[in-house]
Structure formats: C-alpha cells, structure tokens
HTML snippet that shows the backbone in 3Dmol.js (N, CA, C, O; Angstrom):
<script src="https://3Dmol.org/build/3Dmol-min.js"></script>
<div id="view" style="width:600px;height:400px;position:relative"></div>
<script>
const pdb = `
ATOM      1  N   UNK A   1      26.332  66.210  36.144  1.00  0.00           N
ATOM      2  CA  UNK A   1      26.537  64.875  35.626  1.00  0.00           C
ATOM      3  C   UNK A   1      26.142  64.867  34.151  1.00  0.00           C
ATOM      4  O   UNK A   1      24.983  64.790  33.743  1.00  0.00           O
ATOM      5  N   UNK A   2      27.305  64.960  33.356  1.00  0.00           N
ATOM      6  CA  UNK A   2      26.821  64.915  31.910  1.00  0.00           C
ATOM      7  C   UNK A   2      26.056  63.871  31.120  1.00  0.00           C
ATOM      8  O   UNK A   2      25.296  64.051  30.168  1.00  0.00           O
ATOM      9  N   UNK A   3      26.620  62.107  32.049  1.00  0.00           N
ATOM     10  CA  UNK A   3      25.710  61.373  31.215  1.00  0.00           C
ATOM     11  C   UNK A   3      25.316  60.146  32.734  1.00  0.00           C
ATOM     12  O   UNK A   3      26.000  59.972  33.743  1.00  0.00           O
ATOM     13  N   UNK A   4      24.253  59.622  32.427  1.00  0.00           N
ATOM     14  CA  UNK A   4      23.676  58.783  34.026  1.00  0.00           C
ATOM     15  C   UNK A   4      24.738  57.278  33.543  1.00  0.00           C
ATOM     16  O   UNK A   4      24.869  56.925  32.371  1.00  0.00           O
ATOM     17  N   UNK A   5      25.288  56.687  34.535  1.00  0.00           N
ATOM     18  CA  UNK A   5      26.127  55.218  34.180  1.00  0.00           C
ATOM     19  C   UNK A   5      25.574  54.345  33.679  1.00  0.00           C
ATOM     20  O   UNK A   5      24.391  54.225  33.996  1.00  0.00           O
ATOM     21  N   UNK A   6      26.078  53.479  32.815  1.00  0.00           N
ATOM     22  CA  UNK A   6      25.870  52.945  31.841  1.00  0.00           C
ATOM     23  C   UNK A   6      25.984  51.256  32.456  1.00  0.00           C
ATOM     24  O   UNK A   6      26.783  50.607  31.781  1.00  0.00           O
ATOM     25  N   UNK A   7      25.331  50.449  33.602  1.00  0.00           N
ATOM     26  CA  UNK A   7      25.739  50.143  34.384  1.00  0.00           C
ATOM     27  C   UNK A   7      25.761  48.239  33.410  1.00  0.00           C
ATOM     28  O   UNK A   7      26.539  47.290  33.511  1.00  0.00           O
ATOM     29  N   UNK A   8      24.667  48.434  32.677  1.00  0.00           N
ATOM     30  CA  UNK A   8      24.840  47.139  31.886  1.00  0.00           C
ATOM     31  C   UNK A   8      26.195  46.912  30.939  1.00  0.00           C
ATOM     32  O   UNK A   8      26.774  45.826  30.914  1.00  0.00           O
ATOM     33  N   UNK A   9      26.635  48.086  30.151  1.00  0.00           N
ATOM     34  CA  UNK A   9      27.881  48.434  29.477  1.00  0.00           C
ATOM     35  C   UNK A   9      29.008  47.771  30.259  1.00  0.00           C
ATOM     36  O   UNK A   9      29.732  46.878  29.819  1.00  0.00           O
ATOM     37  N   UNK A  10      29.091  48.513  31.908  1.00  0.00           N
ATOM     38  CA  UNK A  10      30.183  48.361  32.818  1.00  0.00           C
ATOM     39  C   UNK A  10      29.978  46.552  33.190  1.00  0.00           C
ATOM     40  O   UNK A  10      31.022  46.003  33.540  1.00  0.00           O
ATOM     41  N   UNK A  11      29.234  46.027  33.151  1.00  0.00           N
ATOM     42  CA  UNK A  11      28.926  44.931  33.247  1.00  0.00           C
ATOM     43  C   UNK A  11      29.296  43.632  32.239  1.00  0.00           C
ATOM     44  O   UNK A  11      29.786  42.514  32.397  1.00  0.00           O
ATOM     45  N   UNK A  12      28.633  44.646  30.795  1.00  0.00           N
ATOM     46  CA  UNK A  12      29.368  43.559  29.961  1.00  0.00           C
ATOM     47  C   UNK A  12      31.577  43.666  30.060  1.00  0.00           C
ATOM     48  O   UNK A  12      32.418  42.767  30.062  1.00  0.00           O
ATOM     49  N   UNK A  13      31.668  44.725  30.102  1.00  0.00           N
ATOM     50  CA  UNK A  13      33.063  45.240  30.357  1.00  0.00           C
ATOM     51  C   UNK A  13      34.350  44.493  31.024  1.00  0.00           C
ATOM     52  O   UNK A  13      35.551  44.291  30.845  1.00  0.00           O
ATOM     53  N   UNK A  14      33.053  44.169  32.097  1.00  0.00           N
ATOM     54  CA  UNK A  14      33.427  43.282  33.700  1.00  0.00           C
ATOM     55  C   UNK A  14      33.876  42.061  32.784  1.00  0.00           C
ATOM     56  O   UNK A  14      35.004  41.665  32.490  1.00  0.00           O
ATOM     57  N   UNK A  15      32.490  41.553  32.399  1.00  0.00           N
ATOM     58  CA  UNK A  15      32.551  39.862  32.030  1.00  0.00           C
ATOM     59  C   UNK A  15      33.516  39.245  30.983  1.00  0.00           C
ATOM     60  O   UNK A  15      33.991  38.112  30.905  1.00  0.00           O
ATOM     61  N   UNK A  16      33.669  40.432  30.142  1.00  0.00           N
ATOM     62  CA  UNK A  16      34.671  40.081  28.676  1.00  0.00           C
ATOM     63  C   UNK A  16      35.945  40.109  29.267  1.00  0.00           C
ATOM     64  O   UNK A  16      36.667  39.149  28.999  1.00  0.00           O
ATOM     65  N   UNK A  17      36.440  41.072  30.085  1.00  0.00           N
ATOM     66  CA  UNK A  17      37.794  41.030  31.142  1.00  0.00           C
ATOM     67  C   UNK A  17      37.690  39.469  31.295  1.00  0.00           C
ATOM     68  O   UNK A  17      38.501  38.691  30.792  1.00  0.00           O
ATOM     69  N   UNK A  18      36.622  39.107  32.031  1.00  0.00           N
ATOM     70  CA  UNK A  18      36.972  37.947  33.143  1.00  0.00           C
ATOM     71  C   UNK A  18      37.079  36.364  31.923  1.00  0.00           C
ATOM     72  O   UNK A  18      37.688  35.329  32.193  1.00  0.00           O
ATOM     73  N   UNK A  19      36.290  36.644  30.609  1.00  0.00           N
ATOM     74  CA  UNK A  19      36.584  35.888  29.648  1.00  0.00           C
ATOM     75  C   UNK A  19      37.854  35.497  29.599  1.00  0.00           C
ATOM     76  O   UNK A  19      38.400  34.426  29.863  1.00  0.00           O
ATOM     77  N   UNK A  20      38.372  36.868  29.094  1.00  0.00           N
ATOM     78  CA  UNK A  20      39.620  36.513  28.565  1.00  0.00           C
ATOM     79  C   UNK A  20      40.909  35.960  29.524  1.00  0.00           C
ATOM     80  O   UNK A  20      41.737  35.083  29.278  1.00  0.00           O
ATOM     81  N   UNK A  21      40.738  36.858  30.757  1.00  0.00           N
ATOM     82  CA  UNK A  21      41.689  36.150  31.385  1.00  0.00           C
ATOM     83  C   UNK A  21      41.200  34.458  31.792  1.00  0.00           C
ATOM     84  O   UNK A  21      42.095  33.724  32.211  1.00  0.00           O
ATOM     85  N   UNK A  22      39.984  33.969  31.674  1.00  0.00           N
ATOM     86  CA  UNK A  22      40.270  32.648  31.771  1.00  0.00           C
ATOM     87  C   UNK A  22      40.715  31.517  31.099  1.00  0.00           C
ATOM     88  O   UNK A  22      41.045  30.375  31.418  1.00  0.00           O
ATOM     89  N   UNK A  23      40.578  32.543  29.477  1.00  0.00           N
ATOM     90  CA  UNK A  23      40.646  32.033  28.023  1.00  0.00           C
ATOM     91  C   UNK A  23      42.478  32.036  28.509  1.00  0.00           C
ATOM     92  O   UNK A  23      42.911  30.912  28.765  1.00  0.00           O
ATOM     93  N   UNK A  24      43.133  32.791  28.588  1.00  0.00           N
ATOM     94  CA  UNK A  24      44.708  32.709  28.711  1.00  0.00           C
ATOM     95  C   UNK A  24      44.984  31.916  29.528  1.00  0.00           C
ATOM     96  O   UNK A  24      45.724  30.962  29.292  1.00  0.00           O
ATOM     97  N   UNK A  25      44.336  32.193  30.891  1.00  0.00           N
ATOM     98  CA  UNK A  25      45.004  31.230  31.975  1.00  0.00           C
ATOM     99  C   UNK A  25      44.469  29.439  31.114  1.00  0.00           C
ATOM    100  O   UNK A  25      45.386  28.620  31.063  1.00  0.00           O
ATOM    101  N   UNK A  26      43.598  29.157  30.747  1.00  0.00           N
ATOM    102  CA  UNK A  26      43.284  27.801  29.873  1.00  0.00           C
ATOM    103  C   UNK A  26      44.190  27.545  28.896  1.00  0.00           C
ATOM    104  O   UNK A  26      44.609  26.407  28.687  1.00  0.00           O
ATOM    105  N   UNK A  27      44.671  28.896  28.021  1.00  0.00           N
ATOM    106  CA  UNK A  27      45.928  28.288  27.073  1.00  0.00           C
ATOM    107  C   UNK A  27      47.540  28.122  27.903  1.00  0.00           C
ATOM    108  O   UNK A  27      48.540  27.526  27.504  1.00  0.00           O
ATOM    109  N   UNK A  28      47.428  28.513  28.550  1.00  0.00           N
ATOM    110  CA  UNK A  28      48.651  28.250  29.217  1.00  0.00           C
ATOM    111  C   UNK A  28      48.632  26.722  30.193  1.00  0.00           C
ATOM    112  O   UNK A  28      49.562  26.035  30.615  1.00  0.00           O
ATOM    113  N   UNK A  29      47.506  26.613  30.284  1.00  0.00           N
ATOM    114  CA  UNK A  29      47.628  25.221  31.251  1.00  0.00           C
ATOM    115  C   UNK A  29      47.737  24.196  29.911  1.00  0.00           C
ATOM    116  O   UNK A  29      48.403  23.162  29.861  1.00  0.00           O
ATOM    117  N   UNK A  30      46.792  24.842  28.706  1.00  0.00           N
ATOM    118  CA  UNK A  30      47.332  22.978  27.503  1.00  0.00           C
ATOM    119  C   UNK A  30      48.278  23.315  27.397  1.00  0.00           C
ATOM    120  O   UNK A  30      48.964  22.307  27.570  1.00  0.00           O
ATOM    121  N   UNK A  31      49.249  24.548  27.112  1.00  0.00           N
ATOM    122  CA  UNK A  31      50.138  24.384  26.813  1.00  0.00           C
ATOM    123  C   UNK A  31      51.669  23.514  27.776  1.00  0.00           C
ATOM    124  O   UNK A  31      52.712  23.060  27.305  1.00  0.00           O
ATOM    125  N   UNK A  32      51.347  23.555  28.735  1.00  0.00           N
ATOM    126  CA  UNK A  32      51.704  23.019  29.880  1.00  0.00           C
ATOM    127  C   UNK A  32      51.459  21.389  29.828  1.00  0.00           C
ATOM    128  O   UNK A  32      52.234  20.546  30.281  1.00  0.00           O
ATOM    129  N   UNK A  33      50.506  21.202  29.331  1.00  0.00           N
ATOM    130  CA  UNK A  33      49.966  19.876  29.490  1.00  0.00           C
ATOM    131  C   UNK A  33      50.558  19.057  28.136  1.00  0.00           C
ATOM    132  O   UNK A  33      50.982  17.902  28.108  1.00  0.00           O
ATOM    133  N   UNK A  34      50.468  19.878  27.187  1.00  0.00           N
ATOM    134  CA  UNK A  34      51.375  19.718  25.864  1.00  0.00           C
ATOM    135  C   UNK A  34      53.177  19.142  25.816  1.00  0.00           C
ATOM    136  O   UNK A  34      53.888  18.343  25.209  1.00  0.00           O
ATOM    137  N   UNK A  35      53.255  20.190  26.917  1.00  0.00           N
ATOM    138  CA  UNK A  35      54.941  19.344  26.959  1.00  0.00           C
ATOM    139  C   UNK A  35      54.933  18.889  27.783  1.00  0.00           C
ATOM    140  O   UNK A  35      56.109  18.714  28.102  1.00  0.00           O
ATOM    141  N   UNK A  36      54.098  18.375  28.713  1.00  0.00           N
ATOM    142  CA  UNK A  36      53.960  17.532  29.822  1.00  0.00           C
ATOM    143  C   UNK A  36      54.113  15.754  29.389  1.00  0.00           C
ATOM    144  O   UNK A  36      54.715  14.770  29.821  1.00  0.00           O
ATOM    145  N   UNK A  37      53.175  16.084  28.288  1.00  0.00           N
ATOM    146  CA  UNK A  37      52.867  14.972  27.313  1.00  0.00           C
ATOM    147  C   UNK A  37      53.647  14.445  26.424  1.00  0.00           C
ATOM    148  O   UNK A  37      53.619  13.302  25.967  1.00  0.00           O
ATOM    149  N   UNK A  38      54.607  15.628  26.101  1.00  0.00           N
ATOM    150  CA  UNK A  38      55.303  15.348  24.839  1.00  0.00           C
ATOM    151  C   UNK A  38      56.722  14.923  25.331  1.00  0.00           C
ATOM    152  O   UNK A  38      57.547  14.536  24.503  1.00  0.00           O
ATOM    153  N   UNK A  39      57.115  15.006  27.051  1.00  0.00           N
ATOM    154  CA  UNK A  39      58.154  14.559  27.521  1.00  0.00           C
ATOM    155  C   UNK A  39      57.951  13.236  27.826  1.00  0.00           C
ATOM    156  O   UNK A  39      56.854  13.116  28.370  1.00  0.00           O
ATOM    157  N   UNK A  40      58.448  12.337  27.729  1.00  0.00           N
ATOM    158  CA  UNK A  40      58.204  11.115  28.113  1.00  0.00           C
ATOM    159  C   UNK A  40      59.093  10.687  29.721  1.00  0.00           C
ATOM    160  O   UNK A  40      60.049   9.954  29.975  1.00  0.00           O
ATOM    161  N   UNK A  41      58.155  11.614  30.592  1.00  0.00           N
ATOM    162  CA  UNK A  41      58.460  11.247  32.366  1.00  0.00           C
ATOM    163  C   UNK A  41      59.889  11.255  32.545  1.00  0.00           C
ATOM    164  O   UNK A  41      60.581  10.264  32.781  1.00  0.00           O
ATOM    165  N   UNK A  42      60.414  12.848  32.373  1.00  0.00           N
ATOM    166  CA  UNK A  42      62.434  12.234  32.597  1.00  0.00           C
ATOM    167  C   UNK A  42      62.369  12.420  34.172  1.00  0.00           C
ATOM    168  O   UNK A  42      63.492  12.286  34.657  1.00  0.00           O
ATOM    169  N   UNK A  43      61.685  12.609  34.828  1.00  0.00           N
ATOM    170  CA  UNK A  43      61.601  12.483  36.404  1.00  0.00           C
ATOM    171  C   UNK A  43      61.579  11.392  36.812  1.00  0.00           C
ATOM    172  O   UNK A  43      62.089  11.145  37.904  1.00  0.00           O
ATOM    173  N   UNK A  44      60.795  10.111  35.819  1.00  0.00           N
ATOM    174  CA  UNK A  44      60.702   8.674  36.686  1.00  0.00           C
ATOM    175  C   UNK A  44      62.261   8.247  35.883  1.00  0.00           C
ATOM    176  O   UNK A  44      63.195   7.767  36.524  1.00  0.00           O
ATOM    177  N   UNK A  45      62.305   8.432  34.864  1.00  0.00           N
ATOM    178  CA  UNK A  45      63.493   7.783  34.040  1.00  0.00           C
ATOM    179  C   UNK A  45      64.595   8.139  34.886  1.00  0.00           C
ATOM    180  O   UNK A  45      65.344   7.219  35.215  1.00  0.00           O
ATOM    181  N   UNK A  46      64.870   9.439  35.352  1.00  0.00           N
ATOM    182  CA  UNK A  46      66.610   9.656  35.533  1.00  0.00           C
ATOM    183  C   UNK A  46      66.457   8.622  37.772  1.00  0.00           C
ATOM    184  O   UNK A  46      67.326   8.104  38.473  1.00  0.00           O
ATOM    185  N   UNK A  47      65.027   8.826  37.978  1.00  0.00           N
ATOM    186  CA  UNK A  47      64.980   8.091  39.308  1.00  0.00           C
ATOM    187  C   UNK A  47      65.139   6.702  39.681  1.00  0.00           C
ATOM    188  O   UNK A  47      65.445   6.284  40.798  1.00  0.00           O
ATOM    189  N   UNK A  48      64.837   5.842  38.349  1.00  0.00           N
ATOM    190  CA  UNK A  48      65.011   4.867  38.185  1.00  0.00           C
ATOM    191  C   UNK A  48      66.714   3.917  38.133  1.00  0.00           C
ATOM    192  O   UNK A  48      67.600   4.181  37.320  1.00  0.00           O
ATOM    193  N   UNK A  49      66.787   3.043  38.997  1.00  0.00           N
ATOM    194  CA  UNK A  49      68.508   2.145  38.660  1.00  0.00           C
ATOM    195  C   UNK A  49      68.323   1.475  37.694  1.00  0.00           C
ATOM    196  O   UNK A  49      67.329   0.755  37.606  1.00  0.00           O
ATOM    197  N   UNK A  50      69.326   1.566  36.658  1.00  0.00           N
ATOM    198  CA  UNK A  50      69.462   0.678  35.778  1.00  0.00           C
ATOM    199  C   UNK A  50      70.328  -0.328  36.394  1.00  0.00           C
ATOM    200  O   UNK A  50      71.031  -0.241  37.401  1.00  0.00           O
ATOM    201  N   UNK A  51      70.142  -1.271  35.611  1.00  0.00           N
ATOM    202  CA  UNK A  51      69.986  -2.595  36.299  1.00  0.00           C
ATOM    203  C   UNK A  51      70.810  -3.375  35.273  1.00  0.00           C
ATOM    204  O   UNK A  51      70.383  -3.502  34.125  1.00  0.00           O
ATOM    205  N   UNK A  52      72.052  -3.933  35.676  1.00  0.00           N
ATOM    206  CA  UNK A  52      73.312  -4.230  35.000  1.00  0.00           C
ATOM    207  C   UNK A  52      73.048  -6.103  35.121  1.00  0.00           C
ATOM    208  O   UNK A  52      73.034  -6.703  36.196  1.00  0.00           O
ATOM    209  N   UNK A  53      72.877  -6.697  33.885  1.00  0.00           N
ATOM    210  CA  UNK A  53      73.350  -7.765  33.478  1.00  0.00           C
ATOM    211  C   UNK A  53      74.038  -8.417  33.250  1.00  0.00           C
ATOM    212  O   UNK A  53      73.721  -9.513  32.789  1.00  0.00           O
TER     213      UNK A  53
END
`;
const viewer = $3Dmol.createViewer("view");
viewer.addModel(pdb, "pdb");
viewer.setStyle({}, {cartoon: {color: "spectrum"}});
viewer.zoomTo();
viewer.render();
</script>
C-alpha cells in the first residue's frame, strides 16, 4: 500500500459533488419558474369560453 486513504479528502470530494449537483438541479427549477412566470397562464386562457356579446 503505497499511501494510507485519505478519508477526509474522499469526503470533502463526496460533499462538493453533492453541492453542485444541487446548485444545478436549483438553477434549473428558477429557470423553470422564470418562464413559468413570464407566461401569462396560456393553460387557463386557451380553457377559458369567450363569451360573445
């Protein structure tokens, strides 16, 4: 065994992985939430009857 494991190293290793993928999965949900926002509801609009006068 050339060198004994480095088990705090493998640890920080672990945690910066698990950072980042939560950091992405978080930009992808504002971004989601961004055009969520920026559509103005064409799901209630096209469900809705217009209503003839």
């Amino acid at each position: 065994m050339a060198f004994p494991p480095n088990y705090r190293q493998e640890r920080s290793n672990r945690d910066k992985a698990k950072q980042r993928k939560a950091q992405e999965k978080q930009e992808k949900r504002d971004e989601k939430n961004a055009q969520r926002k920026s559509d103005p509801q064409p799901e209630l609009a096209a469900s809705e009857p217009k209503k003839e006068e």
